[in-house]
N, C-alpha and C positions, 0 to 999 in steps of 0.2 A: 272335686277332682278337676284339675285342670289338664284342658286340652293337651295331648301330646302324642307324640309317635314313641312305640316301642318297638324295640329290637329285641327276637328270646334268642340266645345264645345255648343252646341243651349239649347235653354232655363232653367234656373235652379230654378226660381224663388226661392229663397231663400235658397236653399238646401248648403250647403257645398261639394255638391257630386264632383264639379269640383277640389277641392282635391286630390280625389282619381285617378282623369283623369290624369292630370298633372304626379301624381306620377310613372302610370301605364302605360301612352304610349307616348313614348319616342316623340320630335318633334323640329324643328330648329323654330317653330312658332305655338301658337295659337291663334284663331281666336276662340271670343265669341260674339254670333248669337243676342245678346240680351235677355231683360225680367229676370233681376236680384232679380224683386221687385214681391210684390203681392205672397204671397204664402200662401199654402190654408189650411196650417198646422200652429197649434197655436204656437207647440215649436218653429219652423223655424222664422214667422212670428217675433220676438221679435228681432231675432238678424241678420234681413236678411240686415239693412244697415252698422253693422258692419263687414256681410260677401261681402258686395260688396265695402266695403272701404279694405278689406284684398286683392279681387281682383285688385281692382286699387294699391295697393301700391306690388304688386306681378310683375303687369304688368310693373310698373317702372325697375322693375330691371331683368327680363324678357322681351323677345320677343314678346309680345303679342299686337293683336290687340281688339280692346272695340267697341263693335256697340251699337245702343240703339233700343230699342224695345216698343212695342206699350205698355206694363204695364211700363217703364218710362215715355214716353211721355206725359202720363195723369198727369205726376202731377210739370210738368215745369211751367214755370212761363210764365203768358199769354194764357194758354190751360184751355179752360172750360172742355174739356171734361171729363168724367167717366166713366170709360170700368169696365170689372170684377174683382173684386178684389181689387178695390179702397180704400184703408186704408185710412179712415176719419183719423184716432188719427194719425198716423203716417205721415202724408201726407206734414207736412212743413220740417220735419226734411228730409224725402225723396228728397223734392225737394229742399233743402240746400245741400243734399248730391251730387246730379244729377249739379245742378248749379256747384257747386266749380268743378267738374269734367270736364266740356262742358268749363268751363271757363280755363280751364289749357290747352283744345284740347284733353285732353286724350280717346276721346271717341266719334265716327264718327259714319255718318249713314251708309258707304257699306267701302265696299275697295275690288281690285282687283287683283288678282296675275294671270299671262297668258288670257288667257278666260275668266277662275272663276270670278265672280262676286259673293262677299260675302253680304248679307245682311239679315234683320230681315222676311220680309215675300215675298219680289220680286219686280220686277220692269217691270209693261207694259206700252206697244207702247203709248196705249189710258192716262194714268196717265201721260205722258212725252208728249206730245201733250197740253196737257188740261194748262200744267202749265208753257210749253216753255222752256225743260230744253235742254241745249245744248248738242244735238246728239255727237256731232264732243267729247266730252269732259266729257262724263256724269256723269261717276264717281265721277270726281270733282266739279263736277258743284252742285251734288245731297252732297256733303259736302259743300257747299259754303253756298248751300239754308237752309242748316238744321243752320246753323250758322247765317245766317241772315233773313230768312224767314220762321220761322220752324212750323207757320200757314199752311203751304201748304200739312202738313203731318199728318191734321188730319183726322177722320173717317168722310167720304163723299160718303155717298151715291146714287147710280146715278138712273134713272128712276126707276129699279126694287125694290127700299129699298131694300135693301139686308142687315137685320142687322146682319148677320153672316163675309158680308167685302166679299162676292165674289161676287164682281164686278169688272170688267176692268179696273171703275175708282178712283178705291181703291188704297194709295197710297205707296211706298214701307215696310212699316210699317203692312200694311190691309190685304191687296190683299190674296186672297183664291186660292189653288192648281188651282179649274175647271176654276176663270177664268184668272190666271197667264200664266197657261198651252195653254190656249187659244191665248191669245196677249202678251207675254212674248217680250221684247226690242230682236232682230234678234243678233247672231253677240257671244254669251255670253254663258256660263253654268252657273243657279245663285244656289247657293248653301244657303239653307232657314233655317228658323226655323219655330214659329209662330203657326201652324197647327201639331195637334199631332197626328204620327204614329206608329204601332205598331215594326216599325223597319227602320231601316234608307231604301228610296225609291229612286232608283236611276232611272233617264230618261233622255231621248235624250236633252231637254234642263234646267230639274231642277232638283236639288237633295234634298231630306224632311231629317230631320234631327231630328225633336224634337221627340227623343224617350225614353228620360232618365228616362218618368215614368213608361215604360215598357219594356226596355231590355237595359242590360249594354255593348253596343255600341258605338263606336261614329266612323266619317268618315276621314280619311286621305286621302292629296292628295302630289303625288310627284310633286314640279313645273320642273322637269328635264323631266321627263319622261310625265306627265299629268296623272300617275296612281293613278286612285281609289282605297283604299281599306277600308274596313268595319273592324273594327279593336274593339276585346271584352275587356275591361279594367279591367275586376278581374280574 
């Protein structure tokens, strides 16, 4: 690994804001949390797969990592499922946009630099248990599965119904702060999105991130040093 500063970018749902990020704080890499899609604004809504093919074709020629988030997932091929925000009209074009993407590789379920463990909403003991993912290797292994088994990552609800996703056995995609923070994988800092905060939330083993719809924030981390800092972008 070589030395560099990252920038996580977490959820935009359609917004062009990550524009302004890029422009505004300076970084040798970033990393977007997922949930490009589903926006809850009509102008946005129109041209959110053209702002997430500008993303992909940015990250080409930039340093950037692409995760996918549980408002993509809903609308790949093979997924019944419907979460919020489900664009009926929009929803083949989405997932022709999402395929050709997953198909080139350009776009994974986590990735990890030092500790840090990046992904959409977390990853517990009890989810890695349930589905036999390789402890010794997990990172990889939770990109191997999203690529060959990516049933595994849908919303599953365990005894409680929890249709809010905080459950233990909710799966990196789902999983909700109280119970991530709960049974979180040993060993990691995951750095989230998914669950929205009024400002980035930083803790001994997770960091909350999605707060772009109420403060203009986002989180950096040194991989030389392991420093965090909360970094304002206008």
């Amino acid at each position: 690994l070589k030395f560099m500063k990252l920038c996580i970018i977490p959820d935009i749902h359609g917004k062009p804001i990550w524009k302004k990020i890029i422009k505004n704080v300076a970084a040798d890499k970033y990393i977007f949390l997922g949930d490009y899609f589903d926006s809850f604004n009509e102008s946005e809504r129109q041209y959110q797969i053209a702002n997430f093919y500008e993303i992909v074709d940015w990250s080409k020629n930039n340093d950037a990592d692409l995760l996918i988030g549980n408002h993509e997932y809903h609308y790949l091929k093979g997924v019944s499922d419907r979460y919020s925000g489900y664009n009926h009209f929009m929803a083949i074009d989405i997932r022709d946009a999402l395929e050709d993407v997953i198909n080139q590789n350009l776009i994974k379920l986590c990735v990890q630099y030092n500790n840090f463990v990046f992904v959409h909403a977390g990853i517990t003991k009890t989810w890695c248990e349930n589905n036999q993912i390789d402890m010794s290797d997990m990172v990889n292994d939770l990109n191997r599965r999203f690529q060959e088994e990516r049933h595994i990552f849908r919303f599953s609800p365990g005894e409680e119904q929890n249709a809010y996703g905080d459950e233990t056995c909710q799966s990196p995609i789902w999983v909700r702060p109280n119970s991530l923070e709960q049974d979180a994988v040993e060993g990691f800092t995951f750095v989230v999105g998914h669950t929205h905060f009024k400002e980035v939330n930083i803790n001994s083993n997770v960091i909350y991130t999605d707060v772009l719809d109420s403060i203009n924030q986002v989180l950096t981390i040194d991989t030389e040093t392991n420093e965090i800092s909360v970094v304002s972008w206008t």
